[in-house]
N, CA, C and O atoms as a GROMACS GRO file, in nm:
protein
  220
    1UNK      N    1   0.085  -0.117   0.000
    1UNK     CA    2   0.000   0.000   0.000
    1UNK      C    3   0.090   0.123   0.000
    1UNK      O    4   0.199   0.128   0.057
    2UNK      N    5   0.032   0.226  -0.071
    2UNK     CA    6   0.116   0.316  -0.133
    2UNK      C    7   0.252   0.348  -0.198
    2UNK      O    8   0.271   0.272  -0.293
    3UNK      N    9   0.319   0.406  -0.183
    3UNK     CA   10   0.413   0.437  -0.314
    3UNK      C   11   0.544   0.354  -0.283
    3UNK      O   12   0.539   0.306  -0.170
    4UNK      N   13   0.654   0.324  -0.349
    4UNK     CA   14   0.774   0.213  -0.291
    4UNK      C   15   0.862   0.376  -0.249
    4UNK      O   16   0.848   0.492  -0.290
    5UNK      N   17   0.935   0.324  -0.171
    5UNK     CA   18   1.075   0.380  -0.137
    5UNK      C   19   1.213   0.339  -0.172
    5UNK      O   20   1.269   0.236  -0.135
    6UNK      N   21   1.262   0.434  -0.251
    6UNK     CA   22   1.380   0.372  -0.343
    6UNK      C   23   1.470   0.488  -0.265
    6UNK      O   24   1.458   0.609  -0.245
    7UNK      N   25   1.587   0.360  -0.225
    7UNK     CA   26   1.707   0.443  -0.138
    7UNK      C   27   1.823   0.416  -0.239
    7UNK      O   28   1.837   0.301  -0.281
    8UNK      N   29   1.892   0.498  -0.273
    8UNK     CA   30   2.026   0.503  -0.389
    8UNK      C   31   2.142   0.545  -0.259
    8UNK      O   32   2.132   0.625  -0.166
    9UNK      N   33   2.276   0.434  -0.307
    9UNK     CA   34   2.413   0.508  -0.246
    9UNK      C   35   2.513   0.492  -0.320
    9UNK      O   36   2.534   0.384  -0.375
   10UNK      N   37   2.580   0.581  -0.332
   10UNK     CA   38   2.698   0.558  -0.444
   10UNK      C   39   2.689   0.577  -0.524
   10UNK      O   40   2.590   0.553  -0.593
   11UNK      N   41   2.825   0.649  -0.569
   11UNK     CA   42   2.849   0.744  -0.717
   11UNK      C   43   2.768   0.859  -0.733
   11UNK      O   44   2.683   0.888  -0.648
   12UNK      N   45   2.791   0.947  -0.863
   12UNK     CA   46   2.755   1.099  -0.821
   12UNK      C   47   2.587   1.092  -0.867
   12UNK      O   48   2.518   1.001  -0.914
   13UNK      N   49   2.560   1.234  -0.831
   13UNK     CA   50   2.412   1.228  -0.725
   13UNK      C   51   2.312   1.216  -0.888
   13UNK      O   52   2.203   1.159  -0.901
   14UNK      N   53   2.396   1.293  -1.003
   14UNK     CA   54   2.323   1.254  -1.099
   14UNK      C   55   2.291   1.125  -1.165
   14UNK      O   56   2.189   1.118  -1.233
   15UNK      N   57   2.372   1.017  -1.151
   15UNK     CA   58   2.360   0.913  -1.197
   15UNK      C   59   2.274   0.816  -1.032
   15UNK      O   60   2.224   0.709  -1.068
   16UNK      N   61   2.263   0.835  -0.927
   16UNK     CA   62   2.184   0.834  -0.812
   16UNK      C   63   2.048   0.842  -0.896
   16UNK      O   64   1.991   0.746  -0.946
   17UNK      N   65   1.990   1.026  -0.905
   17UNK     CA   66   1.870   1.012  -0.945
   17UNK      C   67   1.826   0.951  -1.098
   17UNK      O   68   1.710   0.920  -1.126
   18UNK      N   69   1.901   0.944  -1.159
   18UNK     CA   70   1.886   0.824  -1.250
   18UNK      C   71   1.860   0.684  -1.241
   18UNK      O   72   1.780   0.640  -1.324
   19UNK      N   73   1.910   0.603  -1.159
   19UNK     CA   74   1.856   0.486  -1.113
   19UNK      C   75   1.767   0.501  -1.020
   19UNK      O   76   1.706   0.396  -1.002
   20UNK      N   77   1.727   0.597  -0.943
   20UNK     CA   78   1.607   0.585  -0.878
   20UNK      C   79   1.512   0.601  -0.932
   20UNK      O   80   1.423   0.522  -0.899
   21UNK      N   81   1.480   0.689  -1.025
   21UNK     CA   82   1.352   0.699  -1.136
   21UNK      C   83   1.382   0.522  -1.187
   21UNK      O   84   1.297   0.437  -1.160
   22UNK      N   85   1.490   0.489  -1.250
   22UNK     CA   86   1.482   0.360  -1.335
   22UNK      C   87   1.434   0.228  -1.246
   22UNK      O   88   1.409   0.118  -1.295
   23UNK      N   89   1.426   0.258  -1.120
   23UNK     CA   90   1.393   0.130  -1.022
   23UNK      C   91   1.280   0.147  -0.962
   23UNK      O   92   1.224   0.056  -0.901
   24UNK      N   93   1.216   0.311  -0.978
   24UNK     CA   94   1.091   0.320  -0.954
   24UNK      C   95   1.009   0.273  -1.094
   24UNK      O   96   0.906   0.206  -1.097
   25UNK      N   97   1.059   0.309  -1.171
   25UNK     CA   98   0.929   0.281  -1.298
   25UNK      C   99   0.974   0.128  -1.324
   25UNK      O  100   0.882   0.072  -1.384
   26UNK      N  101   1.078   0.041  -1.303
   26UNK     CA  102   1.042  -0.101  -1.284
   26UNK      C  103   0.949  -0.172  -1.193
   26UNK      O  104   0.862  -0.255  -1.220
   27UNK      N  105   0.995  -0.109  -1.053
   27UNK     CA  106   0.927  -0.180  -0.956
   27UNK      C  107   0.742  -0.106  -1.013
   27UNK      O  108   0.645  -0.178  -0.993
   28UNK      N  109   0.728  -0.018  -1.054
   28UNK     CA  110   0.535   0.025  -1.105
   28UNK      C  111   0.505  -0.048  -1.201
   28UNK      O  112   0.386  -0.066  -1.225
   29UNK      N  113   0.560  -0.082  -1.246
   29UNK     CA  114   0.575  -0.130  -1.432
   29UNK      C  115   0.548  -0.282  -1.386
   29UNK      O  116   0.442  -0.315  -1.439
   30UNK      N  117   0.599  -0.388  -1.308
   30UNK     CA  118   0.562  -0.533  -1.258
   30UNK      C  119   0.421  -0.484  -1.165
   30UNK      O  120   0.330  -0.562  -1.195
   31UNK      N  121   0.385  -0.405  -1.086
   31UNK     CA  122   0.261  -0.427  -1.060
   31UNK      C  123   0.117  -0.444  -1.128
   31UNK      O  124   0.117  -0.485  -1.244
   32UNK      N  125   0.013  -0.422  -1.076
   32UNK     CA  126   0.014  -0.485  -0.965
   32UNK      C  127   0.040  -0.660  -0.925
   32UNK      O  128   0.034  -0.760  -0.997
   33UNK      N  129   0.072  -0.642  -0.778
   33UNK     CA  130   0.098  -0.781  -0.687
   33UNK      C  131   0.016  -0.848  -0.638
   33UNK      O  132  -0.008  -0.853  -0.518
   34UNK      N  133  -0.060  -0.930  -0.751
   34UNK     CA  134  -0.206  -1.019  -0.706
   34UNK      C  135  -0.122  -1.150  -0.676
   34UNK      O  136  -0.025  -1.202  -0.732
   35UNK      N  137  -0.196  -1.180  -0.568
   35UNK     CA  138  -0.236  -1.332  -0.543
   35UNK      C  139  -0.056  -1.336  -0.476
   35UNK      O  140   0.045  -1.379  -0.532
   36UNK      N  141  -0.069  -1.284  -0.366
   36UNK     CA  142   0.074  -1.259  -0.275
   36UNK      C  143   0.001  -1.325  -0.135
   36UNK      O  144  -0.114  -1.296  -0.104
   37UNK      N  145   0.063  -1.392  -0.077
   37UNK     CA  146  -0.006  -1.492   0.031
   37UNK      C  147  -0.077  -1.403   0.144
   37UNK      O  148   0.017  -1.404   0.223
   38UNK      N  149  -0.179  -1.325   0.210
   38UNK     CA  150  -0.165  -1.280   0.315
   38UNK      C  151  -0.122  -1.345   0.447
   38UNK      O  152  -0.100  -1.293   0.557
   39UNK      N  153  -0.117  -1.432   0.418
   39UNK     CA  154  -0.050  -1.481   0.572
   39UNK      C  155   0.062  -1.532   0.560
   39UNK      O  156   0.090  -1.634   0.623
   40UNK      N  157   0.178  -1.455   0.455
   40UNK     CA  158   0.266  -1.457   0.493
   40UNK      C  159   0.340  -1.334   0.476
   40UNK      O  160   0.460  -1.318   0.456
   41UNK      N  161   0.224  -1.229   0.492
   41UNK     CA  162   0.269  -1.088   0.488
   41UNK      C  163   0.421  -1.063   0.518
   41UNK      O  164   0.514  -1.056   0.438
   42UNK      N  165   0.420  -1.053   0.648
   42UNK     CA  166   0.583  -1.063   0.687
   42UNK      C  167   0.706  -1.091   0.606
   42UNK      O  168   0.814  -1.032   0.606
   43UNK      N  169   0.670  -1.180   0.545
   43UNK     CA  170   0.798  -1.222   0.488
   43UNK      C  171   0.826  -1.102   0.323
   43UNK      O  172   0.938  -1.076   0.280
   44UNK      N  173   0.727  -1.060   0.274
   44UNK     CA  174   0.688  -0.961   0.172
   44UNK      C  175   0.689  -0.843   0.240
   44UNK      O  176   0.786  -0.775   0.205
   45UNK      N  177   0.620  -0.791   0.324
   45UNK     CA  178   0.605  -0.670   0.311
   45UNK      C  179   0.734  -0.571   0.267
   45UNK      O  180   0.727  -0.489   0.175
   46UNK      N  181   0.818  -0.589   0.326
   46UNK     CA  182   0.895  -0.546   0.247
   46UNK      C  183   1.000  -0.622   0.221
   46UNK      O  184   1.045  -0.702   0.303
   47UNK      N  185   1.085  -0.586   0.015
   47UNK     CA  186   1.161  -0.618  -0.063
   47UNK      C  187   1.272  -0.536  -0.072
   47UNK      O  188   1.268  -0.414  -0.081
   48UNK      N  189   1.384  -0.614  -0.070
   48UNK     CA  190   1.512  -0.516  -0.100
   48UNK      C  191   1.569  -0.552  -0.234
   48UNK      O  192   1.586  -0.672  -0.258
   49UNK      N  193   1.592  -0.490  -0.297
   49UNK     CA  194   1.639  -0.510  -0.474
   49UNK      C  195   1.752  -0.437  -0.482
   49UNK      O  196   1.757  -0.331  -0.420
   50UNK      N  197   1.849  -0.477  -0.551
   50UNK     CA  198   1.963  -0.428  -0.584
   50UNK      C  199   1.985  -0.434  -0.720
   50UNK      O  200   2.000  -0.534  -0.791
   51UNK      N  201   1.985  -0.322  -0.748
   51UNK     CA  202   2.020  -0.302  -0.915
   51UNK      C  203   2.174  -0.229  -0.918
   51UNK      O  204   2.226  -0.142  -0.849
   52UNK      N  205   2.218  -0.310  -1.035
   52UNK     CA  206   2.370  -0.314  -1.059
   52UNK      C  207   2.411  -0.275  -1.197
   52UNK      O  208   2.418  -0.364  -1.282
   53UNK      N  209   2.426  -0.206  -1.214
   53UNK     CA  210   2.500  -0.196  -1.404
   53UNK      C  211   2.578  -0.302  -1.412
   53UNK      O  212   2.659  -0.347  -1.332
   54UNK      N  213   2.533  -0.351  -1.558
   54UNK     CA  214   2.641  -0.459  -1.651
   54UNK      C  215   2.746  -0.376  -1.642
   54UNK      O  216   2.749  -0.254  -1.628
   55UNK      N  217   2.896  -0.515  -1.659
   55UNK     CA  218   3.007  -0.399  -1.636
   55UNK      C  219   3.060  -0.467  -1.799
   55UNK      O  220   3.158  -0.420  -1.856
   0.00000   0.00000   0.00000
């Protein structure tokens, strides 16, 4: 319920808000999250994702 929170660290602040827009409009872009167990809320409620540039 409501909007995700995308935390960026590392490297300069412009390429920061660049992957945060790019990991917000992924993580909107797979919703919505039907048929997610409620009783095992806990273990979902919240996701940590790490996005990495190809090197």
């Amino acid at each position: 319920m409501g909007e995700p929170k995308v935390t960026v660290t590392g490297g300069p602040k412009a390429a920061q808000q660049a992957i945060a827009v790019s990991a917000m409009r992924a993580v909107l872009r797979a919703a919505p999250f039907k048929n997610l167990p409620t009783d095992q809320y806990d273990d979902w409620k919240e996701v940590t994702l790490n996005f990495e540039p190809a090197l």
